[in-house]
C-alpha positions in Angstrom: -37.9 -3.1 -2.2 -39.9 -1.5 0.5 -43.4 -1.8 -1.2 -43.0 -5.5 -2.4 -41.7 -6.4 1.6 -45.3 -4.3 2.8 -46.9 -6.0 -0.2 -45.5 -9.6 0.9 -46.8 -8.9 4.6 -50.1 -8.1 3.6 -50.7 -11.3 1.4 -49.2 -13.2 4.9 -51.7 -11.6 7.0 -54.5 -12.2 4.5 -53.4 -16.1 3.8 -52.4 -16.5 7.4 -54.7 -14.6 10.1 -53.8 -16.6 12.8 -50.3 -17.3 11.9 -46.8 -14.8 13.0 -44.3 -15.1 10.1 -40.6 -14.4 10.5 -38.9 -12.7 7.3 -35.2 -13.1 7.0 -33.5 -10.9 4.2 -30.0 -10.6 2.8 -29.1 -6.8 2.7 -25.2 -7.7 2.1 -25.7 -6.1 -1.0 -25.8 -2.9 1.0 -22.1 -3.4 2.5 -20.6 -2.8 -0.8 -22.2 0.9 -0.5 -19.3 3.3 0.4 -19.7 6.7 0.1 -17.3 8.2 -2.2 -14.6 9.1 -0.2 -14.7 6.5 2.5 -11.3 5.5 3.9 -10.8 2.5 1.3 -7.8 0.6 -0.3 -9.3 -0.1 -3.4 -10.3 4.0 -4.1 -6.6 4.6 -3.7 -3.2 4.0 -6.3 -0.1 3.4 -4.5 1.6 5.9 -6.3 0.2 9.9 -5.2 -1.7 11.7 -8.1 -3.3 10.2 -11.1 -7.0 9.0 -11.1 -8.2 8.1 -8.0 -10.6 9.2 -5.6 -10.1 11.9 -3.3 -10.4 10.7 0.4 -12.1 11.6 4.1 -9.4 13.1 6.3 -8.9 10.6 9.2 -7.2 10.4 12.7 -3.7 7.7 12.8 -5.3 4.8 14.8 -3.8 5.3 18.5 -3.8 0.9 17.8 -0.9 1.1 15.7 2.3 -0.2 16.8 4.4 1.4 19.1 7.2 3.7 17.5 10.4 2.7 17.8 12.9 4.4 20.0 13.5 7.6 19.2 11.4 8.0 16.5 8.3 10.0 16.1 4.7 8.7 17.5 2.4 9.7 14.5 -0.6 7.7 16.8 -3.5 10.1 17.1 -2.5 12.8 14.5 -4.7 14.3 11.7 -4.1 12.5 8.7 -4.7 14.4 5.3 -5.6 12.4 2.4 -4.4 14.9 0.2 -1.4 17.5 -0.2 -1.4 20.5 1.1 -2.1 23.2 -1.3 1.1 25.1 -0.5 3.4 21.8 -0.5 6.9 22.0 -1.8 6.2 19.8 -5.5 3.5 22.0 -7.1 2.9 19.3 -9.1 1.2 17.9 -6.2 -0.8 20.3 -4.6 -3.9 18.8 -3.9 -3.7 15.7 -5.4 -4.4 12.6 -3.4 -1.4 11.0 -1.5 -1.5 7.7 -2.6 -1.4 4.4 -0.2 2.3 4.0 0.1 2.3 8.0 1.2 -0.6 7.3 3.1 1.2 4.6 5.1 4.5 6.2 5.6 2.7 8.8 7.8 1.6 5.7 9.5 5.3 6.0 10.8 5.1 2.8 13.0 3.4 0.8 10.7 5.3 1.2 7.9 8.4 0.2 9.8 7.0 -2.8 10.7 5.9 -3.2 7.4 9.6 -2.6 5.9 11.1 -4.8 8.6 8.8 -8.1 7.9 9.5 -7.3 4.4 13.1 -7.5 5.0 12.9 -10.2 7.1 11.5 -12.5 4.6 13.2 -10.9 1.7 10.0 -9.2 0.2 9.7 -6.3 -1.9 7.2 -3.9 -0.8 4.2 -4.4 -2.8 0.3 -3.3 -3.4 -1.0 -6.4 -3.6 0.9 -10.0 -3.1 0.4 -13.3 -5.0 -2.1 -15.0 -2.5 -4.4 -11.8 -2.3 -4.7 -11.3 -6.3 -5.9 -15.2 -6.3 -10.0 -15.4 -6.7 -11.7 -17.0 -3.7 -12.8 -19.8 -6.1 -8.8 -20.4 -6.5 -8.5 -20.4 -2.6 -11.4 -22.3 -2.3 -10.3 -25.3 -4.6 -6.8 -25.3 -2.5 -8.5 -25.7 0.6 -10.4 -28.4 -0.7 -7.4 -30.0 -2.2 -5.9 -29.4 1.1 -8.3 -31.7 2.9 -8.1 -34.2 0.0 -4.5 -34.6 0.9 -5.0 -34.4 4.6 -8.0 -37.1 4.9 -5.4 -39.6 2.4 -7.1 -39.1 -1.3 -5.4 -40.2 -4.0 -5.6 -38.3 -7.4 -7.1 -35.4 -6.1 -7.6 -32.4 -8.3 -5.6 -29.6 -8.8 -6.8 -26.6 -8.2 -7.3 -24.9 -11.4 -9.0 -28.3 -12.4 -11.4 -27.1 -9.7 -11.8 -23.9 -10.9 -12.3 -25.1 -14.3 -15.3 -27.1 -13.6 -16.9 -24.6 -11.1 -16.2 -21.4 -13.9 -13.7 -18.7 -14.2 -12.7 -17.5 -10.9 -13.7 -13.9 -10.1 -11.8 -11.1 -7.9 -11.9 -11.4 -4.2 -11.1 -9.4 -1.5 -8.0 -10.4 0.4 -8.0 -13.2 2.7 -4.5 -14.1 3.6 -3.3 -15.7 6.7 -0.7 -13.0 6.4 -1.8 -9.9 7.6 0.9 -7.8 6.7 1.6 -9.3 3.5 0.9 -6.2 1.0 0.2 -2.7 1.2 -3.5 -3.3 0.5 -3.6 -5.8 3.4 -1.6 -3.5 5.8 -3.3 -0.2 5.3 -6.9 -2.2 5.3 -6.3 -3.5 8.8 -5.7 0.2 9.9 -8.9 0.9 12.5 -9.9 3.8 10.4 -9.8 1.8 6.5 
């Protein structure tokens, strides 16, 4: 990629002397490379053990919610991604914790977590109904949205949408609600 950018310049300063050119690229492919054990939602099973990758260490964000009374303030602490080698279940020593471990620790936020759940009577989940929807699927409701909003008549459903624009493919989440899922919680943690 480097030698076609310094071959492109060239063939601008040739073509052009006395011309400046401004070249824009698109590295967003770049953002989807994580090293293998970055701090990342979709490397981790919600359950500890089985396959999934093993995991950086981290700090507990000292932005999480304030404990409640009484109860422990996990802010700031060493987070292992893994058990301990000399933990009480042999069976896992050393395996990976798993996100729902992983956010217990995160003592404040998985109260908060619980609570909204109960609030709302939700089950605790890895991933709820408007995050495992494509962004084609989101897409199309939006623009449905505005049909409905600006006064059209007929307007398409959404999966007719989706139907003539192709299969929808899987997005990351986008809900309006935060602290809708585990994936959506633990994602919004400072150090995911």
């Amino acid at each position: 990629m480097i030698n076609q950018l310094k071959h492109t310049i060239k063939v601008f300063d040739h073509t052009h002397p006395d011309r400046v050119a401004i070249f824009v690229f698109d590295w967003s492919s770049a953002h989807e490379g994580f090293v293998e054990n970055a701090l990342n939602v979709h490397y981790m099973n919600v359950n500890p053990g089985n396959k999934q990758r093993w995991l950086c260490d981290t700090v507990i964000p000292f932005s999480n919610p304030d404990p409640a009374p009484g109860e422990e303030d996990t802010r700031g602490q060493v987070q292992k991604m893994c058990f301990l080698d000399d933990h009480h279940k042999p069976e896992l020593r050393g395996k990976p914790k798993g996100m729902k471990i992983v956010l217990q620790e995160h003592k404040s936020v998985w109260d908060k977590y619980t609570a909204l759940c109960n609030e709302c009577g939700a089950t605790v989940v890895r991933k709820c109904t408007p995050c495992t929807k494509s962004q084609s699927h989101k897409d199309a409701e939006c623009r449905i949205m505005l049909a409905e909003a600006a006064g059209q008549e007929g307007a398409p459903s959404a999966e007719d949408v989706i139907d003539a624009h192709g299969a929808p493919s899987v997005a990351p989440p986008t809900s309006d609600d935060e602290w809708c899922c585990m994936e959506c919680v633990l994602s919004l943690q400072e150090d995911f």
